[in-house]
Backbone as CSV, one residue per row, in Angstrom:
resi,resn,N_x,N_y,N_z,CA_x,CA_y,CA_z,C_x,C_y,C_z
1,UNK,23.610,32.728,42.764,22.356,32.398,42.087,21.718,33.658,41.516
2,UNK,21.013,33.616,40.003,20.069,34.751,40.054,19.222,35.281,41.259
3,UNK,19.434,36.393,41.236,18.729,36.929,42.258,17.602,38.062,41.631
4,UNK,16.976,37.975,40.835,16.198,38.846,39.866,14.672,38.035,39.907
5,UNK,13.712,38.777,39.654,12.116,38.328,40.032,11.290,38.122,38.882
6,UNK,11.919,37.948,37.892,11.594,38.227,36.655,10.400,37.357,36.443
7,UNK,10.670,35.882,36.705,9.423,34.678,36.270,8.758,34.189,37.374
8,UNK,8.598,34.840,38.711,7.714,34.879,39.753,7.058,35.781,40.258
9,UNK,6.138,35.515,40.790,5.412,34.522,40.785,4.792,33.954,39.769
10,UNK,4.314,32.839,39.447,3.739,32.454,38.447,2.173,31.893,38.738
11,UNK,0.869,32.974,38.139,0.183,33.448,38.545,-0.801,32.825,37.024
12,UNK,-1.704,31.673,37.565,-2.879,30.775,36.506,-3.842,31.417,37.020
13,UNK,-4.950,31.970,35.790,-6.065,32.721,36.051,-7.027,32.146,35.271
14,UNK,-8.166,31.025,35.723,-9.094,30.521,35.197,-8.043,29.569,34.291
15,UNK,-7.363,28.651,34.527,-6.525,27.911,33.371,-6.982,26.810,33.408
16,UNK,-7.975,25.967,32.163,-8.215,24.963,31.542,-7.392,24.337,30.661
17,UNK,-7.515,23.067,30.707,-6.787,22.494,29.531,-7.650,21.032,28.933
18,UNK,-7.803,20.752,27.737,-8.544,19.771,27.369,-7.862,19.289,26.265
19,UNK,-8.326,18.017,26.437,-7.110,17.197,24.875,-8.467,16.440,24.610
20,UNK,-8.475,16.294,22.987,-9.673,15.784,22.461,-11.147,15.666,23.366
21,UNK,-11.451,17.051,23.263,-12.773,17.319,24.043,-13.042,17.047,25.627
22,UNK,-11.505,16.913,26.228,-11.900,15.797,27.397,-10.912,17.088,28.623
23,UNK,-11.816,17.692,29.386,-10.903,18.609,30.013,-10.344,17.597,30.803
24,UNK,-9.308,17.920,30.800,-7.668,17.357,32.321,-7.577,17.629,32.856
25,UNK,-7.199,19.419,32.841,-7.294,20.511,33.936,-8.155,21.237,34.162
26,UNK,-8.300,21.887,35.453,-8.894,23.180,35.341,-10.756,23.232,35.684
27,UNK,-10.985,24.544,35.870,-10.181,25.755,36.117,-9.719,26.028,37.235
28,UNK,-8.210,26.324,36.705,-7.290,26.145,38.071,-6.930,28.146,38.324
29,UNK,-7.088,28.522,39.455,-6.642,30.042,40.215,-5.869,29.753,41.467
30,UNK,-4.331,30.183,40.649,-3.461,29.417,42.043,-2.105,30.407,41.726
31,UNK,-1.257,30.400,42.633,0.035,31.285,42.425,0.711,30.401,42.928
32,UNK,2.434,30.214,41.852,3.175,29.463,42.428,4.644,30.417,42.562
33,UNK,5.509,29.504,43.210,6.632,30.373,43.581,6.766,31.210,44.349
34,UNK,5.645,31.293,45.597,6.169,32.384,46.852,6.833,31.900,47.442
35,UNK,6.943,30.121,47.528,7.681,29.663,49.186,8.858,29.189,48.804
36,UNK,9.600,28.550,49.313,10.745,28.210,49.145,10.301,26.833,47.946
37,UNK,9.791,25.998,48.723,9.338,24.612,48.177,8.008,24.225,48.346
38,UNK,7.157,24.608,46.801,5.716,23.711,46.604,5.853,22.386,46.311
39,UNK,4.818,21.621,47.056,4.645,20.305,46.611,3.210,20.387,45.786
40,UNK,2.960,19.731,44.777,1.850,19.647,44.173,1.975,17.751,44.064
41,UNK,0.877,17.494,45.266,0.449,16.200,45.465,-1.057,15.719,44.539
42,UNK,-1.033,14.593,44.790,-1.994,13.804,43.988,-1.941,12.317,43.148
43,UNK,-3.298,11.663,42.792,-2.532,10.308,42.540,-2.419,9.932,41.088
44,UNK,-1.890,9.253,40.622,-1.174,9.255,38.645,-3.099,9.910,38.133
45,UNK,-2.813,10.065,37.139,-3.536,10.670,36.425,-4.508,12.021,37.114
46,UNK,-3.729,12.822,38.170,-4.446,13.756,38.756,-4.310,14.977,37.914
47,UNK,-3.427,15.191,37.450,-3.092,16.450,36.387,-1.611,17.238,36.809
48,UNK,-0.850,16.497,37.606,0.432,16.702,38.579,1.405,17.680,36.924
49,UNK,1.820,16.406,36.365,2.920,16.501,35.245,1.976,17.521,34.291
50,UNK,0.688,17.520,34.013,0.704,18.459,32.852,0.138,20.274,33.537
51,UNK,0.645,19.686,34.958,0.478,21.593,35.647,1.724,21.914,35.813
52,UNK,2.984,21.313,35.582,4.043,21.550,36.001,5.064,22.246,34.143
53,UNK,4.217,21.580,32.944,4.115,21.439,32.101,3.588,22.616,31.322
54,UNK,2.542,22.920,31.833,1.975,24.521,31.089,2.382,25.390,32.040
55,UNK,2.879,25.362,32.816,3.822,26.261,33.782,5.379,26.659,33.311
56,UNK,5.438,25.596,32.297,7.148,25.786,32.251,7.257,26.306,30.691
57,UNK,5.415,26.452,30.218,5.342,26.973,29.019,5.743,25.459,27.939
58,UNK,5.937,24.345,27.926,5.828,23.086,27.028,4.444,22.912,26.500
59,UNK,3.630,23.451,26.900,1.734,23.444,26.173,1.472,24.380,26.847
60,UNK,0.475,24.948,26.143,-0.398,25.995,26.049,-1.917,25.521,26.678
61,UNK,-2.365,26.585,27.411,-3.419,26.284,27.994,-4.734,26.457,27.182
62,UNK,-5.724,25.783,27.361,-6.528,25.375,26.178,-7.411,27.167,26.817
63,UNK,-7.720,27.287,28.203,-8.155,28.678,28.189,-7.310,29.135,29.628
64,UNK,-7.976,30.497,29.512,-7.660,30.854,30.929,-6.156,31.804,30.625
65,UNK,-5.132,32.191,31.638,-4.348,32.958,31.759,-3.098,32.474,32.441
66,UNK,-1.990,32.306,32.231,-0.456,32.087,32.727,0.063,32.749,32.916
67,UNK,0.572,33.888,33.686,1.330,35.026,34.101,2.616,34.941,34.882
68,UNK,3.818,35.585,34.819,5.003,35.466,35.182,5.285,36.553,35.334
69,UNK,6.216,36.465,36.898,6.657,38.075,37.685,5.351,38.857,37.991
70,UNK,6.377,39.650,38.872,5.517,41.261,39.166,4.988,41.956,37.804
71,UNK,5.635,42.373,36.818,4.880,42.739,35.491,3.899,41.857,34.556
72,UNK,3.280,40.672,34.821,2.463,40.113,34.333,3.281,40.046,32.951
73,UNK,4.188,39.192,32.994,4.905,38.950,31.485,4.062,37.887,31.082
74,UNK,3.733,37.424,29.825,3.802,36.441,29.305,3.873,35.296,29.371
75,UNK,3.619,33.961,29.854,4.505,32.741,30.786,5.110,32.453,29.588
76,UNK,4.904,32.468,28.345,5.827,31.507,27.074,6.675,32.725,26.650
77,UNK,7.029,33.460,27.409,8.111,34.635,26.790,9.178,34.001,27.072
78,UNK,10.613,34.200,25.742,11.673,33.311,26.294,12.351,33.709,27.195
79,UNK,12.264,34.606,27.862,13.136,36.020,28.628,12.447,35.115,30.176
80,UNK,10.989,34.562,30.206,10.356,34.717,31.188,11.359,32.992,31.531
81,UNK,11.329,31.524,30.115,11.315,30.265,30.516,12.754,30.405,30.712
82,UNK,13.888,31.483,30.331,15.507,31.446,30.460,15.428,31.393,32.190
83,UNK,14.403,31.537,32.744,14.709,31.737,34.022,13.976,30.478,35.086
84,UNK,13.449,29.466,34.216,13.325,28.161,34.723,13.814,27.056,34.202
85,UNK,13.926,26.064,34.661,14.535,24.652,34.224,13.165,23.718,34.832
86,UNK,13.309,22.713,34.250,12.643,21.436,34.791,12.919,20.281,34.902
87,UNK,13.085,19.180,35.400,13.777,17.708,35.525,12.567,16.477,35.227
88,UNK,12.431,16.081,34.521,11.197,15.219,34.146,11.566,13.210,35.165
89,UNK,10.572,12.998,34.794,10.328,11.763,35.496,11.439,10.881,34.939
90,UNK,11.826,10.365,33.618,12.752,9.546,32.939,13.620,10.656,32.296
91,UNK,14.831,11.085,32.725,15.627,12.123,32.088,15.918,11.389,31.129
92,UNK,16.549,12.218,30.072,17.570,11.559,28.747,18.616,12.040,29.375
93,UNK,19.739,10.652,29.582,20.858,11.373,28.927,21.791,11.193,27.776
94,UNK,22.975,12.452,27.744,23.730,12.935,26.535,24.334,11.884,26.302
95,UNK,24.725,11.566,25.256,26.147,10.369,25.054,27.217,10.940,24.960
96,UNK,27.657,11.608,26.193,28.851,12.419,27.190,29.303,11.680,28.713
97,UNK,30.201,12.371,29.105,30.772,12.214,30.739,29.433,12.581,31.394
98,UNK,29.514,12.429,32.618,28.520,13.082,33.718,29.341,14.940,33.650
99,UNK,30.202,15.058,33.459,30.314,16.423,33.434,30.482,17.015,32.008
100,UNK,30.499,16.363,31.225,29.844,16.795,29.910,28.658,16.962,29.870
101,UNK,27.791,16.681,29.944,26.351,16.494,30.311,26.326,17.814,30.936
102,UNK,26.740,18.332,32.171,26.787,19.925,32.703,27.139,20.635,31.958
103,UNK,27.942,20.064,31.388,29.097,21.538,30.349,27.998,22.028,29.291
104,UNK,27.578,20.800,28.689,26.507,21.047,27.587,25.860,22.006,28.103
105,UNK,24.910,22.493,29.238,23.921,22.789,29.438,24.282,24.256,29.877
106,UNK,25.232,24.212,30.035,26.346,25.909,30.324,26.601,26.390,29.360
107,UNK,26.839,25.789,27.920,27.372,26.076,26.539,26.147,26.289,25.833
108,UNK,25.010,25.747,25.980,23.583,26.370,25.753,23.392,27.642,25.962
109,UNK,23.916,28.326,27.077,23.514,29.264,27.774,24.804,30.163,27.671
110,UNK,26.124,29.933,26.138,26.794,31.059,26.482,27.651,31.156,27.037
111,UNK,27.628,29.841,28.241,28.876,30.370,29.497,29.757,28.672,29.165
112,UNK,31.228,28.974,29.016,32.254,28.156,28.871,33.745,28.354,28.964
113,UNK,34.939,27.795,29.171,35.614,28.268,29.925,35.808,27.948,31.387
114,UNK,36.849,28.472,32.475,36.924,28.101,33.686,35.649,28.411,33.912
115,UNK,34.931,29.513,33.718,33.373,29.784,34.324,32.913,28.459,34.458
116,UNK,32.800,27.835,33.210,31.673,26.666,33.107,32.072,25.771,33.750
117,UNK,33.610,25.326,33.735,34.151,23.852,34.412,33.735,24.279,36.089
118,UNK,34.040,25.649,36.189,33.763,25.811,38.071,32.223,25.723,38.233
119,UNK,31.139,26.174,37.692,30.118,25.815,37.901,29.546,24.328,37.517
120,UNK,30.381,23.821,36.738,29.723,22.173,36.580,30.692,21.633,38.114
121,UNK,31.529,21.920,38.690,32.290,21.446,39.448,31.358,21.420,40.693
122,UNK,30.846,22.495,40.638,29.906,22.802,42.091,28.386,22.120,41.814
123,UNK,28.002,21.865,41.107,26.714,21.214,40.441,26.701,19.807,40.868
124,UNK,27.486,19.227,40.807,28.380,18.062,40.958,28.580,17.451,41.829
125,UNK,29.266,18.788,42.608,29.404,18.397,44.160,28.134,18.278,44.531
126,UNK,27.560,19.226,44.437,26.218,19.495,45.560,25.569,18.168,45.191
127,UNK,25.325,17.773,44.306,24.341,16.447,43.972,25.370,15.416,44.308
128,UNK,27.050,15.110,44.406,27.372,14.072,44.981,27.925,13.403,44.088
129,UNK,28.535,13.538,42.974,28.530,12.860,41.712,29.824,13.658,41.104
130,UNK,30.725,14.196,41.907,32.156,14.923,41.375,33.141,13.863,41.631
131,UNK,32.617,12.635,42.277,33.869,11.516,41.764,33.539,10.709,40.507
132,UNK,32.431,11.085,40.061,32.408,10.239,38.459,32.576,11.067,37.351
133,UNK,33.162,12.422,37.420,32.699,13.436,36.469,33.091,12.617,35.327
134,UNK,33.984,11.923,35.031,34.605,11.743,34.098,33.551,10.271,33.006
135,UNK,33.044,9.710,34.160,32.330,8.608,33.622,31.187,8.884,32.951
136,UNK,30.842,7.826,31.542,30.097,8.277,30.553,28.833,7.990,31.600
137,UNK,27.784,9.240,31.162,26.131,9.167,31.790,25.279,8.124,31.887
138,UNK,25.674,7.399,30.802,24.947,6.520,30.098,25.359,4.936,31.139
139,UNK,26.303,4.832,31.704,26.210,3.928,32.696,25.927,4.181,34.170
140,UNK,25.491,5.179,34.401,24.934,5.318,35.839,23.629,4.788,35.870
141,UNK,23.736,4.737,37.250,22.219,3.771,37.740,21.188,4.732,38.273
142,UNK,19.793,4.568,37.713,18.649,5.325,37.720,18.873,6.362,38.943
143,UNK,19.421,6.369,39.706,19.153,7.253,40.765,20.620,8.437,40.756
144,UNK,21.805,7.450,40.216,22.517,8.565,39.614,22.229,9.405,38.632
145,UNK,21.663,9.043,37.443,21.214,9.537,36.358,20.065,11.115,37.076
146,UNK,19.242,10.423,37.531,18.285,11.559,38.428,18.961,12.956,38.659
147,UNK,19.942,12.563,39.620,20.761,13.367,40.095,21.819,14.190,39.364
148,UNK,22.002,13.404,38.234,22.706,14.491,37.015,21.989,15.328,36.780
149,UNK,20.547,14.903,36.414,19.478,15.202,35.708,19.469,16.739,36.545
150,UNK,19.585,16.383,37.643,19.246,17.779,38.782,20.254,18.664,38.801
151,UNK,21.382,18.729,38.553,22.297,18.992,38.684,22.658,19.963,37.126
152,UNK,22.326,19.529,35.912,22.307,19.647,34.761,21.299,20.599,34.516
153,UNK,20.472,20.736,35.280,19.203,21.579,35.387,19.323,22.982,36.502
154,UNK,20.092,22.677,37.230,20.439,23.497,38.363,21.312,24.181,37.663
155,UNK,22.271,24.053,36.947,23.616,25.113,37.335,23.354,26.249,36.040
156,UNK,22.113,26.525,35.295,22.026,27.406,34.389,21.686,28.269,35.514
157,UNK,21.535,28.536,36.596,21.127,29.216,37.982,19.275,29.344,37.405
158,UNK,18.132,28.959,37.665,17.290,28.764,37.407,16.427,29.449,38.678
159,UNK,15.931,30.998,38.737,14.703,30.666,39.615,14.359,29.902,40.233
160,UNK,13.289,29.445,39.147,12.446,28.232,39.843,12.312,27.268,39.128
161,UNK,12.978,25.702,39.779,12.856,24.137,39.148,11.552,23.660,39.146
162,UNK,11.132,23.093,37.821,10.247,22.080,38.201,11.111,20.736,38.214
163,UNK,10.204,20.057,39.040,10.477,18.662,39.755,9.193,17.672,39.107
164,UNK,8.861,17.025,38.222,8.159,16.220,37.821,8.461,14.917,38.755
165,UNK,8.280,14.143,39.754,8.284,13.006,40.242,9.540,12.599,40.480
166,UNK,10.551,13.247,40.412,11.795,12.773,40.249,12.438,11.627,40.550
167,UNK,11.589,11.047,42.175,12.157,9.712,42.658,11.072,8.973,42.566
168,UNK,10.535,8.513,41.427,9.452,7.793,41.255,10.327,6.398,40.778
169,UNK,10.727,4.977,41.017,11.049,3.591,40.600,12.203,3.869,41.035
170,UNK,12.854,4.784,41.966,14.009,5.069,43.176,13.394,3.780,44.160
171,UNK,14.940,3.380,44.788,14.732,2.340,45.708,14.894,3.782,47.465
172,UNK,14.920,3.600,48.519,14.763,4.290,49.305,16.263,4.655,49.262
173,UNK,17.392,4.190,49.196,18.519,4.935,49.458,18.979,6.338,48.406
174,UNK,18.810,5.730,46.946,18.821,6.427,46.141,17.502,7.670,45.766
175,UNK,16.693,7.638,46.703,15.243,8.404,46.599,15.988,9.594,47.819
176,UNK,16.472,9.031,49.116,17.203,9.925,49.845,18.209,11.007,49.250
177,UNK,19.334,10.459,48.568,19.852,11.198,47.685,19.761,11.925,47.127
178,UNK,18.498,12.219,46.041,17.605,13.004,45.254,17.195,14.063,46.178
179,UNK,16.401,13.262,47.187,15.619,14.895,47.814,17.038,15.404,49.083
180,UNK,17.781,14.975,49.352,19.165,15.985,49.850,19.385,16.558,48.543
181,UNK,19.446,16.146,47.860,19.946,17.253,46.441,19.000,18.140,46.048
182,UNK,17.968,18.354,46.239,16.754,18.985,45.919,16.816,19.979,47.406
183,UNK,17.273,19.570,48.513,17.020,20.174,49.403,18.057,21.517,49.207
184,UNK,19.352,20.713,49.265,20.622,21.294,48.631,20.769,22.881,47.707
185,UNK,19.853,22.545,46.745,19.199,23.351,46.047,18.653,24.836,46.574
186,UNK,17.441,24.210,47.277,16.334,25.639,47.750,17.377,26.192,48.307
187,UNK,18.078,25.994,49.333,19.238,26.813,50.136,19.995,27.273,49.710
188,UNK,20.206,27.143,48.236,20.927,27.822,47.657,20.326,28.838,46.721
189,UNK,18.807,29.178,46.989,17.967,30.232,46.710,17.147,29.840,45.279
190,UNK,17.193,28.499,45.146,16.082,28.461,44.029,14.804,27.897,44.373
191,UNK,13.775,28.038,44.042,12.541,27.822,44.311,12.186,26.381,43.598
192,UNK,11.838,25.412,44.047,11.229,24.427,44.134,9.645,23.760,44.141
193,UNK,9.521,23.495,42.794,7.876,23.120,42.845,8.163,21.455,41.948
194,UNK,7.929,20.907,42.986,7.884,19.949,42.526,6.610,18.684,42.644
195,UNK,6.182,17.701,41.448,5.398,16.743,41.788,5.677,15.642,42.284
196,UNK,4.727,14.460,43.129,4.727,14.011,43.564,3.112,12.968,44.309
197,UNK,3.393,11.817,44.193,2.062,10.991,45.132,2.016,10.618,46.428
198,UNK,3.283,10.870,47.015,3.658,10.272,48.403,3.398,11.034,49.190
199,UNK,2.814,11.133,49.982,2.208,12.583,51.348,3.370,12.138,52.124
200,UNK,4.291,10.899,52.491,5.489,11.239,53.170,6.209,12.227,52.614
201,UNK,6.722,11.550,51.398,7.779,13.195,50.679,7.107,14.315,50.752
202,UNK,5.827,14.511,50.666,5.151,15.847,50.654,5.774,16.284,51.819
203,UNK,5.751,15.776,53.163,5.552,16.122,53.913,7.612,16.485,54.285
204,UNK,8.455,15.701,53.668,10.009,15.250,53.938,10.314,17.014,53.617
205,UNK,9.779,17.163,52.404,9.954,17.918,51.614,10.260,19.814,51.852
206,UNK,8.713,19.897,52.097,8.105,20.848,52.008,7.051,20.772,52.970
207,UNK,6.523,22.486,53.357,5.490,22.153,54.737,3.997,22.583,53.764
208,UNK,4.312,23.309,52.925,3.522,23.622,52.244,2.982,23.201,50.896
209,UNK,1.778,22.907,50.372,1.524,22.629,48.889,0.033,22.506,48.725
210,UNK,-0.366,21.961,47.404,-1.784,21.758,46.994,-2.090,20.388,46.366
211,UNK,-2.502,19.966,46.824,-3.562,18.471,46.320,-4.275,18.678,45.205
212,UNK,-4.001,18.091,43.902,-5.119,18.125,42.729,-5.885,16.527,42.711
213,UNK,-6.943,16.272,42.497,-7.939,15.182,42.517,-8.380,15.279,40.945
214,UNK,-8.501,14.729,39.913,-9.060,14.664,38.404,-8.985,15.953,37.925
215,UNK,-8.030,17.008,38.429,-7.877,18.150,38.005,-8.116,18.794,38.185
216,UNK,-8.464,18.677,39.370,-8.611,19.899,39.969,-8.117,20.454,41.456
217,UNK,-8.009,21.330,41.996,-7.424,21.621,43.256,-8.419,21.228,44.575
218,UNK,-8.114,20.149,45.065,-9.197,20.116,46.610,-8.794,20.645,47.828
219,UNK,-7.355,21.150,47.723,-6.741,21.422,49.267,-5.485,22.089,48.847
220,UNK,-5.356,22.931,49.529,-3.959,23.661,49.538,-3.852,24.488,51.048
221,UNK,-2.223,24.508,51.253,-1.891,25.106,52.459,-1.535,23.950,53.235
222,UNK,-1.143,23.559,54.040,-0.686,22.402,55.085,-0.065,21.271,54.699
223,UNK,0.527,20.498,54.244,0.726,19.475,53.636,0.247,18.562,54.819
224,UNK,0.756,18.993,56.146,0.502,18.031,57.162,-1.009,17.935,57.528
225,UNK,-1.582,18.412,57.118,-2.729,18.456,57.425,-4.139,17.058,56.404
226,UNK,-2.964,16.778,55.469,-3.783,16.063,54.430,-3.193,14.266,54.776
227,UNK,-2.720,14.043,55.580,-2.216,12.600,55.961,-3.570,11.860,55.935
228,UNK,-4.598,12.171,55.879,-5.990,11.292,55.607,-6.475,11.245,54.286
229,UNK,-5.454,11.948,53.301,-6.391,11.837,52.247,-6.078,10.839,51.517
230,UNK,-6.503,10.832,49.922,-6.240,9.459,49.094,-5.473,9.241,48.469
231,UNK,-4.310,10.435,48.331,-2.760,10.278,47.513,-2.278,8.747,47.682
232,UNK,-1.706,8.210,46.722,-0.730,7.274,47.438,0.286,7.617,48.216
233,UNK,0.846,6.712,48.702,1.831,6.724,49.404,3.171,5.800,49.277
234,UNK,4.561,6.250,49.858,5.898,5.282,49.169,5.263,3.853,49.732
């Protein structure tokens, strides 16, 4: 895995965001990427997806400051986003194999050849899905698809993933799956911030994270500590 510090921590200083006069976010003063795995809990319309979102540099913050690494780079520098990936709530996929779909995302990045087939091979494995390499994407079932999705996102070796909801309209077997593959992951040294409404997964997950309420931050530090609050739950 990269082992370089380049796009962590990722460090919001006074960060607002407003869409037609109507702030969403903010002002948010928070650092992400020290622990292994953040959860950023809260319930639909808390501001989950669009903090995970001006973090990964996809919008710009209406004010305030986004900072990446020890040198205070830039967060929208491309040097800073080559060193994150993100997995959104409804992935697309390619009209490819399940390991086409990897290859693509290696050939983005330059690397092809045995390099690429051995790293889509291990991508694969780890998510569970190296007996379909061959089968087109486009017929797997929502929770396989997920798991490409993760997998496809993982093997550019990425810092730090965002996780937008990933097992959100997952039935419980296929929601298991996902977060072993997500778990799979951190241990293999990438950092994990992912969203979420369920204070169980918060809790499956990760020991640590922050609660946003209409956008703003009410709690951070404990995950276990927030089992009374008003997140939903699976």
């Amino acid at each position: 895995m990269n082992t370089s510090t380049q796009s962590l921590p990722i460090v919001l200083e006074d960060v607002v965001f407003t869409r037609h006069e109507q702030r969403l976010l903010g002002p948010l003063n928070l650092t992400l990427g020290e622990h292994p795995r953040t959860i950023i809990m809260g319930p639909n319309g808390s501001g989950k997806s669009l903090l995970l979102r001006l973090c990964h540099g996809l919008i710009a913050p209406s004010s305030g400051e986004i900072r990446c690494g020890v040198n205070a780079v830039p967060a929208l520098a491309q040097t800073v986003r080559n060193q994150q990936a993100m997995v959104f709530q409804r992935p697309v996929m390619l009209r490819r194999s399940v390991r086409g779909n990897v290859l693509y995302a290696l050939r983005l990045r330059g690397v092809r050849g045995p390099k690429a087939s051995d790293l889509a091979e291990r991508a694969l494995t780890i998510v569970g899905l190296e007996a379909l390499a061959s089968r087109s994407a486009r017929v797997l079932s929502g929770g396989e698809q997920q798991r490409l999705a993760l997998a496809r996102a993982w093997v550019i070796s990425p810092e730090i993933l965002f996780l937008d909801e990933p097992t959100a309209s997952l039935d419980p077997t296929a929601r298991a799956l996902v977060e072993a593959s997500i778990q799979q992951f951190s241990k293999q040294g990438t950092r994990i911030v992912m969203t979420t409404h369920s204070i169980a997964q918060a809790q499956r997950i990760a020991e640590r994270g922050l609660l946003l309420e209409k956008g703003q931050i009410v709690e951070s530090g404990l995950i276990s500590n927030w089992k009374n609050r008003s997140a939903c739950d699976d």
